[in-house]
Every structure is written in structure tokens, then in C-alpha cells.
C-alpha positions in Angstrom: 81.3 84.8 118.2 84.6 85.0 117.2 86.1 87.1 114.1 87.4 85.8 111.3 90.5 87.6 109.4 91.7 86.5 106.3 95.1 87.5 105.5 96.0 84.8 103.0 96.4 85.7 99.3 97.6 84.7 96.3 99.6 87.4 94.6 101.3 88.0 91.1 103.7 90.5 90.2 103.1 93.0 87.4 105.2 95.9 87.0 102.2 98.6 86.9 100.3 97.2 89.4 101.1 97.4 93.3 99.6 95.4 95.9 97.7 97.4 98.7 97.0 94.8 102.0 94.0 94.6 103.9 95.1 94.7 107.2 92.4 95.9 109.4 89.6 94.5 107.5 88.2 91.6 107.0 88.6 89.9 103.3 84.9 90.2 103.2 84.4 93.4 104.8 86.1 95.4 101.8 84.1 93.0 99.4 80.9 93.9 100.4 81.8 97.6 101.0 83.0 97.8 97.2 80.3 95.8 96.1 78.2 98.6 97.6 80.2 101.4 95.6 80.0 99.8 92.4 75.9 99.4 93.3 75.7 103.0 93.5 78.4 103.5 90.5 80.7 105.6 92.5 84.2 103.7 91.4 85.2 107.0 90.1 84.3 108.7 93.0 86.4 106.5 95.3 89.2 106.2 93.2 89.3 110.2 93.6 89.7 110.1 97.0 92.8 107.4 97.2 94.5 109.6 94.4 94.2 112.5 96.8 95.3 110.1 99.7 98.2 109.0 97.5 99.1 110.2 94.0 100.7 107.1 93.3 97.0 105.3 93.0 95.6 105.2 89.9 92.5 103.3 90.8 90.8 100.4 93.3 90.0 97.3 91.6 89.2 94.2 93.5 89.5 90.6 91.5 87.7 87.6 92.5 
């Protein structure tokens, strides 16, 4: 079975928000891993660890 990647998006510039790609996932992939966070309420949690990874991140935020 072969993979699917999809690395089409639609994007729109806003001066406080900055666009992270997903190459190395699958579009679906990160959906369903963040759908498991938010499950378990740990947004904060993750959004913790990007800061440390990168000060500049305020917080992870996927919109459907």
C-alpha cells in the first residue's frame, strides 16, 4: 500500500502568526496525533515543549 503525503495548503498571511510545514508527516498523521492531545487536555503541555524547542512559539493550533 502506498503512502499518501499531503503537502498542499492554503495559507494566509498574518503578521503574528507564522506558518510551521509538515514535512515528514502526513496531513493526517499530525491531525489525529493532536486530536489525541486535546483528548487528554494536554495543549498546554505541548505547547511547553515547542516554547522550549523554540522561544519564538507561542502555541500549536491546528484549523480545519
Amino acid at each position: 500500500m502506498r503512502k499518501s503525503y499531503d503537502f498542499s495548503f492554503g495559507t494566509k498571511k498574518l503578521s503574528h502568526i507564522g506558518f510551521i510545514g509538515n514535512f515528514g508527516l502526513p496531513n493526517n498523521t499530525i491531525k489525529h496525533n493532536y486530536s489525541a492531545i486535546q483528548k487528554k487536555d494536554k495543549e498546554q503541555f505541548l505547547n511547553g515543549i515547542l516554547k522550549e524547542f523554540d522561544p519564538q512559539i507561542e502555541n500549536f493550533k491546528i484549523y480545519r
